[in-house]
KOLPAKE-510797 format. One record per residue (C-alpha): residue in three letters; x, y negated, z. Coordinates in Angstrom, 2 decimals. Example, Ala and Ser with C-alpha at 12.3 -4.5 7.8 and 13.67 -1.06 7.14 Angstrom:
2
SITE mardo u v w
SITE ALA 12.30 4.50 7.80 .
SITE SER 13.67 1.06 7.14 .
! end
This chain:
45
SITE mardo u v w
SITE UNK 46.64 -34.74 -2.10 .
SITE UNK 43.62 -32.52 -0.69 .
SITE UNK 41.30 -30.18 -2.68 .
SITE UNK 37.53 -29.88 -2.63 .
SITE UNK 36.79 -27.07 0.39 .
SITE UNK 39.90 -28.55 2.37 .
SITE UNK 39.38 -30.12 6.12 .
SITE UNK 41.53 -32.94 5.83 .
SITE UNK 39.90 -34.78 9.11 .
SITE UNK 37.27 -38.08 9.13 .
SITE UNK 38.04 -41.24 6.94 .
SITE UNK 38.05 -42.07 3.10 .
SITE UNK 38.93 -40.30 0.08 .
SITE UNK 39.26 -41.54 -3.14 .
SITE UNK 39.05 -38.91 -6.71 .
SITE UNK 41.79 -39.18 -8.37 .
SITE UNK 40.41 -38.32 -11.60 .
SITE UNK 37.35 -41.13 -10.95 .
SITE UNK 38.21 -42.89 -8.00 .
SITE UNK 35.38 -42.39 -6.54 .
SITE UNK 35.68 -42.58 -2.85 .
SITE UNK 33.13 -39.98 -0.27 .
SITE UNK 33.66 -40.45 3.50 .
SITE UNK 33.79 -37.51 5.74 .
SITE UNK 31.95 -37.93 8.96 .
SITE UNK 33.47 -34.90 10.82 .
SITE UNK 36.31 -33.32 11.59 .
SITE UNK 34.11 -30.09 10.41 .
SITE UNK 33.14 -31.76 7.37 .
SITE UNK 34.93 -30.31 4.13 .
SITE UNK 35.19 -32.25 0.95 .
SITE UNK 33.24 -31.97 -2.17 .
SITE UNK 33.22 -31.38 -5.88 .
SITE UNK 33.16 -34.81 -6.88 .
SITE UNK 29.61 -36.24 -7.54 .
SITE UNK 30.72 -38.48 -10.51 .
SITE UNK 33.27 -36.69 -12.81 .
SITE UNK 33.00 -33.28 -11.02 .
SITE UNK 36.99 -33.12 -10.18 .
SITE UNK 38.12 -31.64 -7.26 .
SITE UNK 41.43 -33.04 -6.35 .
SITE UNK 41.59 -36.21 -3.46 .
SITE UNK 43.88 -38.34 -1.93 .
SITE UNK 43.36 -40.38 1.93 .
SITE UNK 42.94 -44.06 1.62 .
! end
């Protein structure tokens, strides 16, 4: 499980409140609040 700010590293990640799923582009990139239910816990599909 990752939380919104985290670095978890490129690929998909689904809400787990939602599952709505953001991709991260970059290593760099950090992942959001999510846009649909505003939850900030993730897991790595």
């Amino acid at each position: 499980m990752y939380t919104t700010g985290e670095k978890p590293g490129k690929g998909k990640y689904k809400c787990l409140k939602c599952g709505k799923i953001v991709t991260l582009e970059n290593d760099s990139d950090s992942l959001p609040i999510c846009p649909v239910c505003k939850h900030d816990k993730w897991e790595k599909l």
